[in-house]
VMD Tcl script that draws the C-alpha trace (Angstrom):
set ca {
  {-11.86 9.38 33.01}
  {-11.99 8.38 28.98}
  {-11.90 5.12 27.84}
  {-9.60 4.30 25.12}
  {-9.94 0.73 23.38}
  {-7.26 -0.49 21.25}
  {-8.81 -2.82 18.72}
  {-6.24 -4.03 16.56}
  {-2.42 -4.06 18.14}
  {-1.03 -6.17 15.86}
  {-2.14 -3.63 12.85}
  {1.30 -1.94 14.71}
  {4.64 -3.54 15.23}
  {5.54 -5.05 18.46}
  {8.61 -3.66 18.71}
  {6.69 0.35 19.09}
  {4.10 0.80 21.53}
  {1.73 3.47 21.44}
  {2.92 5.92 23.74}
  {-0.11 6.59 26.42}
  {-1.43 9.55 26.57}
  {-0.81 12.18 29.38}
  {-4.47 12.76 30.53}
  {-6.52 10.33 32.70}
  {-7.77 7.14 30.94}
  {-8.44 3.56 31.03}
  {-6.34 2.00 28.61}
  {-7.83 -1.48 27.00}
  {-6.11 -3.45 24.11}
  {-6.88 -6.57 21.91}
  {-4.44 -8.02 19.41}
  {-7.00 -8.08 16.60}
  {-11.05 -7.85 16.69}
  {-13.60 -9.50 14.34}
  {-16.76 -7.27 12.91}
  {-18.65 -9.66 15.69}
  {-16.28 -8.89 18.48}
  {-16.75 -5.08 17.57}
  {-19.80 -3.74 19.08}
  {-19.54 -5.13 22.69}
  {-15.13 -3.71 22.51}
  {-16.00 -0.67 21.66}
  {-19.39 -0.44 23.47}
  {-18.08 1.87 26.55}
  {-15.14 3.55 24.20}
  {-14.92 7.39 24.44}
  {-11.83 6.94 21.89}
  {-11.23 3.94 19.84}
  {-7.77 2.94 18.14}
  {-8.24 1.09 14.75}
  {-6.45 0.13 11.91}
  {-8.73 -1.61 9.96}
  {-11.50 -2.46 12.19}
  {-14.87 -1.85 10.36}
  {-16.76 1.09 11.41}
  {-20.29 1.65 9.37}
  {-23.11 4.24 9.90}
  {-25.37 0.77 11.73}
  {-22.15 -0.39 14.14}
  {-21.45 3.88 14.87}
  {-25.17 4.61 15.73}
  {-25.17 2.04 18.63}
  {-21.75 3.89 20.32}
  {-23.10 6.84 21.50}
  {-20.14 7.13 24.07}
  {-17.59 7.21 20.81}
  {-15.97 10.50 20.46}
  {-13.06 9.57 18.60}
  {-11.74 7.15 15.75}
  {-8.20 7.55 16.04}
  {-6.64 5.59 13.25}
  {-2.82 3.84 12.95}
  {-2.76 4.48 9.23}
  {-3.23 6.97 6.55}
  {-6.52 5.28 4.97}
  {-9.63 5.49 6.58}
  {-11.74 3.64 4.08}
  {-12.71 1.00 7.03}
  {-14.63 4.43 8.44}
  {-18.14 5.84 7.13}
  {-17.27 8.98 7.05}
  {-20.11 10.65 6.65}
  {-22.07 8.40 9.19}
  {-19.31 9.32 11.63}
  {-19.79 13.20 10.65}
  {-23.53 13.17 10.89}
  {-23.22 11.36 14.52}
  {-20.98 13.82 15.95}
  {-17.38 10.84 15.70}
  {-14.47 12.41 14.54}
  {-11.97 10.86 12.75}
  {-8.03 11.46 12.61}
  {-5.65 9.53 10.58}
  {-1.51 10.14 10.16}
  {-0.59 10.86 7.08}
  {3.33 11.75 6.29}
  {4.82 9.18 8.35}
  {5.94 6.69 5.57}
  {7.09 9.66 3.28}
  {10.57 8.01 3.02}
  {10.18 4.27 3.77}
  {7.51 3.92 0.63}
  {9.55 5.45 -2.09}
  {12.60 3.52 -0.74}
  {10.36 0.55 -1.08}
  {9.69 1.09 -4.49}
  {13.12 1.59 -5.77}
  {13.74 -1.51 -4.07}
  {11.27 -3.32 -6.57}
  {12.26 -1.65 -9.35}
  {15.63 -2.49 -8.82}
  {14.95 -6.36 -8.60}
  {13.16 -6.02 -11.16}
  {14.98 -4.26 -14.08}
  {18.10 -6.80 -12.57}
  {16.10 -9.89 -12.31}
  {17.57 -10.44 -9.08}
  {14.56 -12.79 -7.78}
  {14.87 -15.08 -11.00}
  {18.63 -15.34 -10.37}
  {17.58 -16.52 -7.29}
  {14.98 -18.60 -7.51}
  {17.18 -20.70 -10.10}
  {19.99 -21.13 -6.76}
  {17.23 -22.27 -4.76}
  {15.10 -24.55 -7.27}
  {18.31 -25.85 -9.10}
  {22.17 -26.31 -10.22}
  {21.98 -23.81 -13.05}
  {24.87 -21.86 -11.83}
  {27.32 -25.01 -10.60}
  {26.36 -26.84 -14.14}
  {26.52 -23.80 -16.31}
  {30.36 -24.63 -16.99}
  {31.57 -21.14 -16.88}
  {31.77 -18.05 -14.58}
  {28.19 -16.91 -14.77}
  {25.14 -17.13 -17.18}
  {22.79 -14.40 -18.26}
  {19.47 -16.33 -18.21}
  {16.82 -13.47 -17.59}
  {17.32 -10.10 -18.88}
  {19.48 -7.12 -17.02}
  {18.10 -3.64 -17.88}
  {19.57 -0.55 -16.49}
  {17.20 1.86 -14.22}
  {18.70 4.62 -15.22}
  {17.02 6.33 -18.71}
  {14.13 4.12 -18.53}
  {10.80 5.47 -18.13}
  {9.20 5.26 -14.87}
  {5.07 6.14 -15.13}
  {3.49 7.33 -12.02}
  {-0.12 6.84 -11.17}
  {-0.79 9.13 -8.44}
  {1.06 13.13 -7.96}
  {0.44 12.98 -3.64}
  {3.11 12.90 -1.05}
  {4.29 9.47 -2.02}
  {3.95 9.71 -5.79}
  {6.27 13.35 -5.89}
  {8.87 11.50 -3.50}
  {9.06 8.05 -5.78}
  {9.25 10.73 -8.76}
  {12.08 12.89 -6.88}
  {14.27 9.89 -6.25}
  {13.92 7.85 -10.01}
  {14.80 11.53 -12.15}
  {18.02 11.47 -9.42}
  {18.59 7.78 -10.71}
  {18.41 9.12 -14.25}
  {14.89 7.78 -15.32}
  {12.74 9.81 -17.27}
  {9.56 10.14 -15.27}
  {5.96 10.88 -16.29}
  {3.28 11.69 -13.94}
  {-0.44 10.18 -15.29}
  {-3.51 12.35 -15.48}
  {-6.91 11.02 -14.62}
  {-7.84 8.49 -16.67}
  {-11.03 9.85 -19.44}
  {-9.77 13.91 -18.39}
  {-10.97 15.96 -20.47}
  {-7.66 17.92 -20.35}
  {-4.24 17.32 -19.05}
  {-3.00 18.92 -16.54}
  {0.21 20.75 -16.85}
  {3.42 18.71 -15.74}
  {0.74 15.37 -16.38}
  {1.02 13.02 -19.64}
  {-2.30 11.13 -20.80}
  {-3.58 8.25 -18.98}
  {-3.25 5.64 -21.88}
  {0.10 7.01 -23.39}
  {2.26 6.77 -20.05}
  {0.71 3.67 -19.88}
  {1.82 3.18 -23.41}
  {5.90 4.42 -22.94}
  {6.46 3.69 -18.75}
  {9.26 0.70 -18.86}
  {8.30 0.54 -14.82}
  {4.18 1.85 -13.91}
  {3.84 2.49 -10.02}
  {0.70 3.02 -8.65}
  {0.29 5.58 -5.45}
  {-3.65 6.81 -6.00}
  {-5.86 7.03 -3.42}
  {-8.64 3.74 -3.55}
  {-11.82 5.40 -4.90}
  {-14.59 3.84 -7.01}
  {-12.81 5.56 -10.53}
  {-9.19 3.81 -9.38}
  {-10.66 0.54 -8.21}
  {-9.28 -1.85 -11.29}
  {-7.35 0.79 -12.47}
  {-5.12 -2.11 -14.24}
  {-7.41 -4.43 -15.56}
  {-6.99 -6.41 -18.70}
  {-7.48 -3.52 -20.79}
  {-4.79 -1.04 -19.22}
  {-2.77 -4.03 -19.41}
  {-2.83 -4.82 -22.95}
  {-1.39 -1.03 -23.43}
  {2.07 -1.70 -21.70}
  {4.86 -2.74 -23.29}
  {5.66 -6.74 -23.06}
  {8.85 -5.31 -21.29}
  {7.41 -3.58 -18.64}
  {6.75 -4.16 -15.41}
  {4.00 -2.97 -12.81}
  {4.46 -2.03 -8.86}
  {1.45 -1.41 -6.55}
  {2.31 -0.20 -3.06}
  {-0.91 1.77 -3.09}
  {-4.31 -0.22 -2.34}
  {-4.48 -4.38 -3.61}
  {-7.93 -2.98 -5.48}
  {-6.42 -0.56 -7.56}
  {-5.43 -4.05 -9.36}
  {-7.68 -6.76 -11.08}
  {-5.70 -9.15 -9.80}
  {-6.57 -12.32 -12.12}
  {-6.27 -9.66 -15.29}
  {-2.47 -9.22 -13.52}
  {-2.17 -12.94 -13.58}
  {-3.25 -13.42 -16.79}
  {-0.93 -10.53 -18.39}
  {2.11 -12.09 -16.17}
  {1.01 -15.81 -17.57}
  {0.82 -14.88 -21.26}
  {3.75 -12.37 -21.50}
  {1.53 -8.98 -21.79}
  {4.17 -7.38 -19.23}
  {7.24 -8.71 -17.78}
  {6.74 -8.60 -14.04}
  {5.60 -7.23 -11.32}
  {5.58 -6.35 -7.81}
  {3.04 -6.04 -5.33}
  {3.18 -5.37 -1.73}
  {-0.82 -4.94 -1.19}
  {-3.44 -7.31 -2.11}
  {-7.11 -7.34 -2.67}
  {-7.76 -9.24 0.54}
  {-5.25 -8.87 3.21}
  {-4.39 -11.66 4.74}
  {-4.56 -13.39 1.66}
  {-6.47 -17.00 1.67}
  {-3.79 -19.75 1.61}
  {-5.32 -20.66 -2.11}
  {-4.70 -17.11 -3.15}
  {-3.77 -17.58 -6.87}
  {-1.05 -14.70 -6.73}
  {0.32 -16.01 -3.86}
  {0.54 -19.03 -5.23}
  {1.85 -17.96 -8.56}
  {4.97 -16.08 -6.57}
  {6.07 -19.70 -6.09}
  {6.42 -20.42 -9.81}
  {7.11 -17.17 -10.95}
  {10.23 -15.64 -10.31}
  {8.71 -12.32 -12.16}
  {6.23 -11.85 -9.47}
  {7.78 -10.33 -6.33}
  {5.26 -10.36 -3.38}
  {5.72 -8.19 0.17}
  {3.08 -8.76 2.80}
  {2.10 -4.97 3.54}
  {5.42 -3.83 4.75}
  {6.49 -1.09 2.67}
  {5.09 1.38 5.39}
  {6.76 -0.09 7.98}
  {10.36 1.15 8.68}
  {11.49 1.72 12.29}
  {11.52 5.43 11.90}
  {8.34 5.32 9.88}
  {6.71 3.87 13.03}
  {8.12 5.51 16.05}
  {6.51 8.88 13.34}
  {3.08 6.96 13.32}
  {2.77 6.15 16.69}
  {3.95 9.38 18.36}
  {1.34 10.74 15.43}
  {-1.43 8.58 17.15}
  {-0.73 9.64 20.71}
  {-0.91 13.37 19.18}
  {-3.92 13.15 17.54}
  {-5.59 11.71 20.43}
  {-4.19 14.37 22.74}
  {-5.07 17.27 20.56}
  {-8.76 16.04 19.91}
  {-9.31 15.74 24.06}
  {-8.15 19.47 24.83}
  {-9.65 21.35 21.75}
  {-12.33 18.88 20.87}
  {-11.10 18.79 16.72}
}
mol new
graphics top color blue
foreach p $ca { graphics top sphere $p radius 0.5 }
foreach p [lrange $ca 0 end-1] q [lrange $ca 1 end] { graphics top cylinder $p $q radius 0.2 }
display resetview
């Protein structure tokens, strides 16, 4: 009988369980488990259920039971890879499942965005502006319209194509970045710097790798237009997040809105965090762009898959 050890519930909404799978197995969970809580969970695992849990090459070498690293996400940069190839642990992640709720995300953000719909709020929640204004309504902060702006998209997967699909049916123009440095540009791409350069909205959906960590820095920042505005649903390091608060500080862009973070949870004394509380430009979601009820039931019945598939054919 396998033993499967859930090390991270919470990483999936309560409202979905995992369904179980339909061989024989011992079935342990935890709601969430700390790199020193790690070896002695997942010391008698034959399959181990992870969203972020840390697994390195040192940690994998002392699990010789470990057959499987099934993981509730689409990244698997808490895995060694390699480690886990060279030590016989395979590793299966979903990918897919939050094809829809992302992009809708996204539009979401650009939407209250281009409308400053959070500074129109944050002045009926911090003040009188609109019962003292003596008329009807006041235009305080800027209302551009989405459609024939320029939306520039960092990233041409899954997620990227889908945000792209939905913003040229809104009427934006969009450009798709190449690499930044290529050598040459891809057909159906536009040069790193000059999307960069003309995108009235830049959303990032690039995978995390050491070229795209800091991918908008102070630099990349200082090449958008004091009008635009920046969304990261991707991976919080694809962002230098004090360059970001600098840039939002001074003016260099507009706005932005982030929904990952360097660190996640965030430190209390995070200093975007605490900017969002001053800074009705800055429109922070804790993580949850993934996490539609469809996009869930999809991921979990993904896991239970995955897990099933690897026991009967061993891949």
């Amino acid at each position: 009988m396998l033993n499967i050890v859930f090390l991270d519930r919470t990483g999936v909404p309560a409202s979905h369980d995992i369904p179980r799978p339909q061989f024989a197995h011992n079935w342990v969970e935890y709601p969430a488990t700390s790199p020193e809580e790690t070896f002695e969970r997942a010391k008698d695992a034959d399959i181990v259920i992870t969203s972020k849990v840390l697994f390195g090459r040192e940690l994998m070498a002392k699990l010789p039971k470990l057959k499987l690293i099934a993981i509730t996400a689409t990244g698997t940069n808490n895995v060694d890879l390699v480690a886990a190839k060279e030590l016989g642990i395979a590793v299966k992640n979903v990918t897919g499942y939050s094809s829809v709720t992302v992009p809708e995300h996204v539009l979401g953000m650009i939407f209250s965005l281009k409308h400053s719909l959070m500074s129109y709020h944050f002045d009926q929640i911090t003040s009188d502006r609109w019962a003292t204004c003596g008329q009807f309504c006041y235009t305080d902060y800027p209302i551009t319209d989405v459609r024939g702006s320029t939306l520039g998209v960092f990233g041409k997967g899954n997620l990227g194509n889908e945000v792209g699909r939905l913003a040229t049916l809104l009427g934006m123009n969009v450009l798709y970045a190449e690499h930044k440095g290529a050598s040459q540009v891809r057909e159906g791409y536009t040069p790193f710097e000059e999307v960069l350069k003309q995108a009235d909205i830049v959303t990032l959906h690039c995978p995390l790798t050491e070229t795209t960590q800091n991918l908008i820095n102070a630099e990349t920042l200082a090449l958008m237009k004091p009008t635009a505005y920046l969304i990261n649903t991707g991976r919080g390091p694809l962002v230098d997040e004090d360059a970001l608060l600098h840039a939002l500080e001074k003016g260099i862009i507009a706005g932005a809105a982030l929904d990952v973070l360097v660190k996640e949870p965030p430190s209390l004394d995070n200093p975007l965090i605490q900017a969002a509380k001053r800074l009705p430009n800055l429109l922070i979601t804790p993580h949850v762009a993934w996490a539609s009820d469809s996009a869930v039931t999809t991921l979990v019945n993904k896991v239970t898959q995955n897990i099933e598939e690897f026991v009967a054919t061993g891949k």
